[in-house]
C-alpha positions in Angstrom: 0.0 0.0 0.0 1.3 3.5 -1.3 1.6 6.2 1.6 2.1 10.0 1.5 4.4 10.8 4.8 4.6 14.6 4.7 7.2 17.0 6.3 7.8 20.4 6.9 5.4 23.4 7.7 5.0 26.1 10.2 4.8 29.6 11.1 6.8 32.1 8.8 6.6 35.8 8.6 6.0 37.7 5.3 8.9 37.4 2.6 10.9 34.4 4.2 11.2 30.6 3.4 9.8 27.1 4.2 10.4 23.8 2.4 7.8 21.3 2.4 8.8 17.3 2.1 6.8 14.4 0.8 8.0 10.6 1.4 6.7 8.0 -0.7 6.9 4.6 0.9 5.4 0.9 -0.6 5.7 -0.4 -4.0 4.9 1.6 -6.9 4.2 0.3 -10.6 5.1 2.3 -13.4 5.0 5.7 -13.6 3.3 8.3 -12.0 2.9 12.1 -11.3 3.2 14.0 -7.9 2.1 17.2 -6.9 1.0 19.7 -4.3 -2.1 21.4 -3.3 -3.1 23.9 -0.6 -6.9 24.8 1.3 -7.1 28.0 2.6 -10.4 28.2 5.2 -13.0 28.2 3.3 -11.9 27.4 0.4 -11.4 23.6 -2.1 -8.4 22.1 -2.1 -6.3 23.2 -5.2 -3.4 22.3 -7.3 -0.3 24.7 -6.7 2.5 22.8 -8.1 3.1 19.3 -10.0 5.2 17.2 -12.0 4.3 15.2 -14.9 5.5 11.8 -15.6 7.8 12.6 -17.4 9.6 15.3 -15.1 7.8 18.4 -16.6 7.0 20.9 -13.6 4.0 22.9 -14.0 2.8 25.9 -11.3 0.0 28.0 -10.3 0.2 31.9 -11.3 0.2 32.9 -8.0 3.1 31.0 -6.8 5.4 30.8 -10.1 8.9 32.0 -9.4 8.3 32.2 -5.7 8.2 27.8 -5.3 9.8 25.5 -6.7 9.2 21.5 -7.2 11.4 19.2 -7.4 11.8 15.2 -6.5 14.4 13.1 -5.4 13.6 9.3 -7.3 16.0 7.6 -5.5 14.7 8.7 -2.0 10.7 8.9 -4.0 10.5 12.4 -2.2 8.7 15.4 -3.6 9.7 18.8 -2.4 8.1 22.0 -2.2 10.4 25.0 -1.6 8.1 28.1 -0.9 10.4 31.4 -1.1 9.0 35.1 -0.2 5.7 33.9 1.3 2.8 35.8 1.5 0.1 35.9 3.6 -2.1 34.3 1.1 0.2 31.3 0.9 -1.4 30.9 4.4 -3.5 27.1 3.5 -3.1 23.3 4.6 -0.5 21.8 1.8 -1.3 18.1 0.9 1.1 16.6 -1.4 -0.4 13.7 -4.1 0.6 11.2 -6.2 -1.3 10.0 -9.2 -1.4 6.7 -10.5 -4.4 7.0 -13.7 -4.3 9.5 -16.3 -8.0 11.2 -15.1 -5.8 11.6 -11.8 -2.6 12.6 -13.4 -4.9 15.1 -15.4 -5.9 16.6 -12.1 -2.3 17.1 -10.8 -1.0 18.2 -13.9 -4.2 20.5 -14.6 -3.6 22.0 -10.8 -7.7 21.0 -10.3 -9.7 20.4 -8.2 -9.9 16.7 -7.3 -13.8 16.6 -6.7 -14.3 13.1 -8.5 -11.8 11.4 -5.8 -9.2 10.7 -8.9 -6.3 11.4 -6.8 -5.6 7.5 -4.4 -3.0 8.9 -2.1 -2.7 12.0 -0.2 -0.2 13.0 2.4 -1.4 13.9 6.2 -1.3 18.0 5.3 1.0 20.5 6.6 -0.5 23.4 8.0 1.5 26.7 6.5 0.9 30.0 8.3 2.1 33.3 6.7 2.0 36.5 8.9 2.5 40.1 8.1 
């Protein structure tokens, strides 16, 4: 069985750093895509960052430039480095791995996984952003 085993998180003030880590343990077959996704209160739980199976890295508008995803395959960790936060970076970040393309499509897309595409999700790391 494929687990998400997040890392990472916390209370930052405006303009600094956190880094954000996501451990893949079990077997895995074939490829797949990971990515990351945030909920601010109130709202759904959104793509923010992901990479394709094939290593492309896609982001949201609002974070492009300012985080940066990567992944170690020999370790099967995703990271999420989030530079000059803001306080609307303030959300729960969930990291996912996608094992279908309709779930792939979601990660890749940076959707909205309201269809339950998306098998595996990490525990959530709570990111607080203060001015």
């Amino acid at each position: 069985q494929v687990q998400l085993i997040q890392s990472g998180g916390g209370s930052v003030e405006v303009g600094r750093s956190l880094k954000l880590s996501c451990a893949l343990s079990g077997r895995t077959y074939g490829s797949y895509c990971m990515g990351w996704f945030r909920q601010a209160q109130g709202n759904e739980r959104k793509g923010v960052a992901g990479i394709s199976t094939d290593g492309v890295t896609i982001y949201d508008d609002s974070v492009k430039g300012r985080f940066t995803i990567s992944q170690d395959n020999a370790k099967k960790t995703l990271y999420l480095q989030m530079d000059n936060l803001r306080p609307d970076d303030t959300a729960m970040y969930y990291c996912a791995a996608g094992f279908s393309p309709r779930a792939c499509s979601i990660v890749t897309g940076l959707g909205v996984d309201r269809q339950n595409y998306i098998a595996v999700w990490g525990q959530g790391a709570l990111v607080t952003v203060s001015s």
